[in-house]
N, C-alpha and C positions, 0 to 999 in steps of 0.2 A: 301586689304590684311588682315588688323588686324581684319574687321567684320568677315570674314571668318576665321581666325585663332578662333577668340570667337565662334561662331556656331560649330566648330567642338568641340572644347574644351568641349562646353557644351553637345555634344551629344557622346561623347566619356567618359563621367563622371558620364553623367544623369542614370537614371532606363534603366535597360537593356545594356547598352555602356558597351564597352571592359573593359572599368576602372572604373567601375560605383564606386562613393566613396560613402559613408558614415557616421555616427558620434556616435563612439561607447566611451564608457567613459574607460580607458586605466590610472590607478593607480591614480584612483581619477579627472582624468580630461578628458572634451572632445575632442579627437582627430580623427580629419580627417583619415579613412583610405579606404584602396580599399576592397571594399566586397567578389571579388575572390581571396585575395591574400592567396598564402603557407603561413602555419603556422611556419614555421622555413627552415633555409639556410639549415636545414638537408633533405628536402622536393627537393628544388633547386637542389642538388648536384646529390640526386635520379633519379631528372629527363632525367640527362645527361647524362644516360643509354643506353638513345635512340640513342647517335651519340656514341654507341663503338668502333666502325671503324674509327671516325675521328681522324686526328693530332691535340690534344689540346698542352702537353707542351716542347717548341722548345728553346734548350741552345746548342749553337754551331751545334755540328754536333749529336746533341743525339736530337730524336724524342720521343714520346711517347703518344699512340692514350688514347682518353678517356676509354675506357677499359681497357686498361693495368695499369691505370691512378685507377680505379675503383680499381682493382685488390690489388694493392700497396696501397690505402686508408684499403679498407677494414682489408689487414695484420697487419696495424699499431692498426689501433680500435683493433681489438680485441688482439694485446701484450700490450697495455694501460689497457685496461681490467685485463685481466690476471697477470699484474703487481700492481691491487689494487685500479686503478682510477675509481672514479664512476662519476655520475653524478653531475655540480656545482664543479669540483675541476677545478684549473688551469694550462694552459699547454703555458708555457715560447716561444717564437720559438725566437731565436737571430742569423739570419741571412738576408747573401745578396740575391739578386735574383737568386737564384739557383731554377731549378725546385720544387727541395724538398718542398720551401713554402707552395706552393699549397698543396702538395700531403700533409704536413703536418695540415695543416689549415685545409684541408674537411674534415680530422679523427680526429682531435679536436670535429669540430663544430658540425659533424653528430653523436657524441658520447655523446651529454650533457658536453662536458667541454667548459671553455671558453679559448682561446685563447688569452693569454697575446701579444702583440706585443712590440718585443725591437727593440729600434733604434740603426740598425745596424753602424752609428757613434759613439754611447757612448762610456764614457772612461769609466775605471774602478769605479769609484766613480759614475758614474751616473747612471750603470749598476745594481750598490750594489743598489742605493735606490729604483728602481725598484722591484729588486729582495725581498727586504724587506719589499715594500708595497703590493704587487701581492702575494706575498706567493705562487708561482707555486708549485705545486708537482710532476713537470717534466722540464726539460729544454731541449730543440732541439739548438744548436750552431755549427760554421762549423768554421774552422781552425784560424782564425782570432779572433773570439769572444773567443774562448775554451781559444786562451792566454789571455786575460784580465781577465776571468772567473776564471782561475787556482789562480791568486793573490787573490781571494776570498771563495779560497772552504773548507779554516779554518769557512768563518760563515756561512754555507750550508752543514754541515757532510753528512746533508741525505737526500740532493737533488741528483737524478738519474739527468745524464744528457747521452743525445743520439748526436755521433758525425756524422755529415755529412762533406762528403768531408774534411776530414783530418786526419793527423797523430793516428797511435793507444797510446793508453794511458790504463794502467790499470785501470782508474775510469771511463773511457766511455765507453760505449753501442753502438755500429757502427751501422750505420744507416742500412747497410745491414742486420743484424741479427734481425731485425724486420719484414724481409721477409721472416723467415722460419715460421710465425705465420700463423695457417689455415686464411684465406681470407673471415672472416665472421664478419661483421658489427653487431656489439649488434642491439637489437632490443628494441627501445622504443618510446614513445612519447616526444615533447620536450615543454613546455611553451614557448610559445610565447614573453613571455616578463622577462624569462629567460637572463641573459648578454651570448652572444657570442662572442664577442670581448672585451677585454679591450687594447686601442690605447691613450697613454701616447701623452699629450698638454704641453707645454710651459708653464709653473705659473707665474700667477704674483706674486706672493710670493716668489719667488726664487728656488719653486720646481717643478718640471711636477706634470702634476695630471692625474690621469688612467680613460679616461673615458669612461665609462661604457657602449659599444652598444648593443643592445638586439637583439633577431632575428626581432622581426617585426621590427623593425628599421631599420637591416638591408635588408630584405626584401624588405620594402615600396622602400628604395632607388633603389634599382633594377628597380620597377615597374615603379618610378618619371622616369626614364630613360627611358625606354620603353616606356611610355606614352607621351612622349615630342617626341621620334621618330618618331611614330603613327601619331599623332596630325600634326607633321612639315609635313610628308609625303602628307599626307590628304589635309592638306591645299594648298601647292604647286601643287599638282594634279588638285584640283577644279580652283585656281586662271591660272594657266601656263598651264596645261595640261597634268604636267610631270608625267608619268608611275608612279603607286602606283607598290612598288617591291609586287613579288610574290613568297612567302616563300617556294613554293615547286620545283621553277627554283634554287631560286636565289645562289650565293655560299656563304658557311658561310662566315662571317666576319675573321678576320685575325687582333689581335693589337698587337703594338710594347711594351713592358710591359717596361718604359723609365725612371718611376719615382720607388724609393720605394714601396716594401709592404708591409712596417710596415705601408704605409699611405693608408688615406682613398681613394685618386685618382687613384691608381694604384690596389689595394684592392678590396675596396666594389665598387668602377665606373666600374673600367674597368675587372678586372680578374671575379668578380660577375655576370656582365651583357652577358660578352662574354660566359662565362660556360652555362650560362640560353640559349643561342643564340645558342651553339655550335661551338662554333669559337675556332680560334688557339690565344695561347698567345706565344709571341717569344721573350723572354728573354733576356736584355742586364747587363752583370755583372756591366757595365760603363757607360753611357752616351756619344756616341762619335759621329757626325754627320756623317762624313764623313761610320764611319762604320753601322749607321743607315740606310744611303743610299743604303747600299750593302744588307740590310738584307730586306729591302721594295721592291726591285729589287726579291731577291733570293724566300722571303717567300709570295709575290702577299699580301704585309700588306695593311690592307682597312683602320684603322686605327690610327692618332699617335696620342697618349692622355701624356700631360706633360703640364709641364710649360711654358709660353710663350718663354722664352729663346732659347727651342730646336725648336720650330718651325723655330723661324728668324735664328736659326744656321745653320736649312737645308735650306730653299729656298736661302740662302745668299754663301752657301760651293759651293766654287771652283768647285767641282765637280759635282755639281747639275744635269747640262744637260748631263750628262754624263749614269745617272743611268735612268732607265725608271720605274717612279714613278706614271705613271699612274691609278695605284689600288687604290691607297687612294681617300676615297670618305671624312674622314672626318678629318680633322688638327685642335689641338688647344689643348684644357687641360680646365684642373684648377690649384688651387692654388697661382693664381695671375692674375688678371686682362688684357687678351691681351690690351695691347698698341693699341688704332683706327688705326693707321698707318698697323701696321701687318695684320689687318683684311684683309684691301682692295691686301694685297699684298700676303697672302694667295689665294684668291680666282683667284689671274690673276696669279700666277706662277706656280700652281697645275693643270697638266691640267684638271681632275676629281673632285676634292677636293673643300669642300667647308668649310669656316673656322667658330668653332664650340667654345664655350664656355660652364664654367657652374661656378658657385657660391656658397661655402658650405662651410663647419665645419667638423671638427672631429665629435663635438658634434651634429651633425645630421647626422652623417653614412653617411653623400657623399655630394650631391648637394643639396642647397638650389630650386637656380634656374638653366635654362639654355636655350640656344641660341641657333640659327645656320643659316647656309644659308642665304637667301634675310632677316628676321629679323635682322641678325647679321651683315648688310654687312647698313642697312639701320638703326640702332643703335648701331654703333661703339664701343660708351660709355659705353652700357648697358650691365649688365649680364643676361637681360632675367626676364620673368615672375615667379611668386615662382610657385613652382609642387602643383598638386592638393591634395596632401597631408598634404599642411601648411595651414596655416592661417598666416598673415603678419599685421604688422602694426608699424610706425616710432612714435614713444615718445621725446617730449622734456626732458630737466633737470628736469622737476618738474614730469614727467611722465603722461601727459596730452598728449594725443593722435593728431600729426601734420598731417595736409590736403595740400600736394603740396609744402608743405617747409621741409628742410631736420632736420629727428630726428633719433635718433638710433632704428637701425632695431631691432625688436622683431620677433620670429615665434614658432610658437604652430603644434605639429604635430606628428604622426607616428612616424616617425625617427628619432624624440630629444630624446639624451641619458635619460637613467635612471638618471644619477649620477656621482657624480666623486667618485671613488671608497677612501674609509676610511675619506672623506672629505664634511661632512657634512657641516658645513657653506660655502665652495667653493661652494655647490649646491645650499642649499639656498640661494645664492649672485647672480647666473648666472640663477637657472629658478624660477620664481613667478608664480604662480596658474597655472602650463607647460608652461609658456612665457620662451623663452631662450631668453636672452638678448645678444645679437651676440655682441656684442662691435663695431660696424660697422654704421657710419654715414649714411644716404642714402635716396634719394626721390623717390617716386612710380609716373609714370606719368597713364594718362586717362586711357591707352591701358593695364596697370598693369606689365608695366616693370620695373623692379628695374635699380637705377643708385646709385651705391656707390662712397661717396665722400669724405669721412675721417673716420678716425680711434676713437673711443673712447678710447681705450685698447692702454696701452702702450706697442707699438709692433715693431718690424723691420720685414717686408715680404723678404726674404732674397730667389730668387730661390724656390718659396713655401715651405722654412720652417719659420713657424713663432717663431721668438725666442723675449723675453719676457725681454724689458732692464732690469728689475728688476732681472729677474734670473743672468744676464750677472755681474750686480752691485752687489749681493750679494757675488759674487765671487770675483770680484776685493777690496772690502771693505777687504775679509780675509789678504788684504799685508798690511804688517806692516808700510811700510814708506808712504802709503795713506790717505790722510786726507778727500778731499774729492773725488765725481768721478759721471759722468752721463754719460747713455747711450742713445743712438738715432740711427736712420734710417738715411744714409747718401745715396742720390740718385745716382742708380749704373743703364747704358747703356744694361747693361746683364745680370744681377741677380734682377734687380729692385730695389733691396736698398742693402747697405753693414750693419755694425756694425760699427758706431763710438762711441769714448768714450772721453771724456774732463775727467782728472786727474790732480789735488790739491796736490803736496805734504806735507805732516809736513816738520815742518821749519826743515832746516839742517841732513834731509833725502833723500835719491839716488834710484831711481830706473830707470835702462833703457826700452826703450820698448819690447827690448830681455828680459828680465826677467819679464816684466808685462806679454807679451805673454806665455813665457814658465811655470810662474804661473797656468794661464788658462785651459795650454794644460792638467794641471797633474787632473783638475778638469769638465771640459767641454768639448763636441765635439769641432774639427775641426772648422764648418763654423760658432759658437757662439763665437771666440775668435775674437776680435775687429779689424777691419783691419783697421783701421783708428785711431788714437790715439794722444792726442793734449794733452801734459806735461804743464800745464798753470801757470803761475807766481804769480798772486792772487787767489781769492778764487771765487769759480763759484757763479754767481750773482744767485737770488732766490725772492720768489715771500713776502707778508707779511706774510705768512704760514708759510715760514722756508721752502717751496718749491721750490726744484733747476729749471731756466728756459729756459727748454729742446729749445723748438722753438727759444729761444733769442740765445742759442748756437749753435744751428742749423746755423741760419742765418747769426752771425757775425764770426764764427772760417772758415780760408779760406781752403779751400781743401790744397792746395798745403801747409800751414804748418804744416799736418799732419806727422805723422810719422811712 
């Protein structure tokens, strides 16, 4: 199975192949890229012209075909236009999964601006630093964002901002009044290595950093996708026998859009790849199994792409047998490593469905690697080979290149961001001569499958968000009666890790965990605020650095005396 999995690979990449790659030098370095690919997602988006007629974006009981989808992009471009935006400005979008996304995102990106994405959890304070490192010159928010917004729009006199789905206000722009704009898309060319996206990470420093995705970046991600489809197709065909689909029977694809799309999984994997495909994306404002089930039943969903968690949530819900899920051909995500266990119990409880994986970054616009099917079922472990777009290699501590023993993953490539926007040394920390240093432990076996085995980067994977103890400590350091305080990854059945935190007080100072928490909330999202939290009596033990140690507190503080 894997010589044939390589033969195909190689004749699907080689001269003449669908993917034929290449090695073109891309801002001073050699990077891998696909020789037919579009020159910008303004290319991609154009192409979806073809399926006018289809249903791409599905919220509740409201439909709307790519054409009318086309219609509503193009009115936006050109009242962005007309309102002063040119090309290289930035366009804010701070919402949940409402259709709007989309429709706002492809008149972004087919206009020359880049798309700032905010996380739609932020509090007010985290919103501002956004807002003041991005420098948007528009902002798109829906009823929810607009009130945290309003506490800020003393330091933003003369940012416009456009309201979807909410309340009127004398300072917003209703989304509908961008529909009386004629329906003509500017017309220009885009670089290539122009940023299209900038999709704010975790700091280790205590603050996100905006990183920079370009269109070939995110283009190539599209294509690693495509190409791994291709490829797995091909090779199960020649080994098994199984029907290569036929693009002109077949029916478009259908996914459940279950994660964010301020993130790259839900974003550039899945809304990107479906659009290039023609498919429908079907909208959940919430993640909720049970109503997941009704809407794979109601909309014939081919796909559910998330976090492990929703997988095991549907095949485990009460009402499982109940819904008829047999459209889904493929189960699984990214953003955190399915569990071997769920593999095997994906592929025997779906009766279609075969359980899929991928491995990625922000800062490569999507997947690294990815999985699926009889690979994925026969490496549990693995996330899969890297896309033909990278170049891979594991480095020990001294940065001396490891053969079969685990060193942190490196990869060079198409996809790797530019940059962390206004953060020069964060860049030059994380890429060396285009090396990204993923912060990611991990060994390459014979067949070139990656196995990730630990973390370099101090991180909590919380539900694939990755949050950054140090962001978390910088916050709790601001309370007065703490002296000292660590954060870590506490292992969680459903999320994958939680947020714990060990806290020092000063002598003959009080703080309860109601007030450490509600500290937090005035500063940080939601699921960054510490669920787990241990008031300790002495001072937390530390290495001969002066560094606090994380693992020793890990191991000895017992779950149940948290608080």
């Amino acid at each position: 199975m894997y010589d044939v999995l390589k033969k195909v690979w190689t004749d699907l990449t080689g001269p003449g192949g669908a993917f034929e790659v290449e090695e073109i030098n891309v801002r001073g370095f050699p990077m891998r890229t696909y020789k037919a690919a579009p020159q910008s997602l303004r290319e991609v988006w154009l192409s979806s012209l073809a399926f006018s007629e289809r249903p791409y974006l599905v919220f509740d009981d409201e439909t709307l075909t790519y054409g009318e989808t086309h219609d509503r992009v193009n009115r936006m471009a050109a009242w962005m236009r007309a309102s002063g935006l040119k090309p290289g400005d930035r366009v804010a979008i701070a919402l949940r999964n409402f259709p709007e996304w989309m429709q706002c995102y492809w008149a972004v990106v087919s206009s020359g601006l880049t798309v700032v994405g905010m996380n739609a959890w932020w509090v007010e304070d985290e919103m501002d630093y956004a807002l003041k490192d991005a420098s948007p010159k528009l902002l798109f928010a829906d009823e929810e964002r607009l009130g945290r917004f309003e506490g800020l729009r003393a330091h933003y006199p003369d940012l416009p901002v456009v309201g979807v789905r909410c309340e009127a206000r004398d300072w917003v722009t209703p989304f509908e009044s961008l529909m009386q704009a004629e329906p003509i898309l500017p017309d220009l060319v885009i670089d290539p290595d122009s940023d299209a996206c900038i999709f704010y990470t975790s700091g280790t420093t205590g603050r996100p950093k905006g990183a920079q995705q370009t269109h070939r970046g995110c283009v190539h991600n599209i294509l690693n996708m495509g190409f791994w489809g291709s490829c797995l197709a091909q090779t199960m065909h020649l080994v098994k026998g199984t029907p290569l689909p036929d693009p002109t029977t077949a029916p478009p694809g259908s996914a459940l859009v279950t994660t964010p799309l301020f993130h790259v999984t839900a974003n550039n994997c899945l809304a990107h790849a479906m659009t290039l495909g023609g498919g429908k994306l079907v909208h959940m404002y919430k993640w909720d199994a049970g109503a997941a089930l009704a809407l794979i039943e109601r909309e014939k969903v081919t796909n559910l792409t998330g976090v492990p968690v929703m997988s095991r949530e549907l095949i485990t819900h009460p009402d499982f047998e109940k819904y008829d899920t047999s459209s889904l051909i493929s189960v699984g995500g990214g953003g955190a490593q399915l569990q071997p266990d769920l593999v095997g119990k994906i592929d025997q409880s779906i009766t279609n469905a075969r359980p899929s994986t991928g491995y990625g970054m922000t800062e490569t616009c999507g997947i690294i690697t990815s999985v699926g099917g009889d690979f994925f079922v026969d490496k549990p472990d693995s996330c899969g080979p890297a896309m033909p777009s990278f170049e891979v290699k594991t480095i020990d501590s001294e940065g001396n290149q490891t053969h079969g023993t685990p060193g942190e993953l490196l990869v060079r490539g198409a996809p790797v961001i530019k940059g962390y926007l206004n953060r020069v040394d964060a860049t030059a920390e994380s890429i060396t001569d285009g090396w990204l240093h993923t912060g990611d432990v991990a060994t390459i076996d014979d067949a070139g499958f990656i196995f990730i085995v630990d973390r370099v980067k101090d991180m909590v994977l919380r539900g694939g968000e990755n949050i950054y103890c140090s962001e978390v400590e910088s916050v709790l350091f601001q309370i007065d009666a703490l002296a000292e305080c660590s954060v870590f990854g506490v292992p969680d059945d459903r999320l994958g890790e939680e947020v714990g935190a060990a806290i020092y007080l000063k002598p003959n100072q009080h703080a309860t965990p109601d007030d450490i928490r509600s500290f937090c909330a005035t500063l940080m999202a939601k699921h960054k605020i510490p669920r787990y939290l241990w008031i300790v009596e002495a001072p937390l033990p530390r290495n001969a650095s002066g560094k606090f140690l994380k693992r020793e507190l890990r191991d000895h503080l017992a779950l149940g005396d948290a608080v």
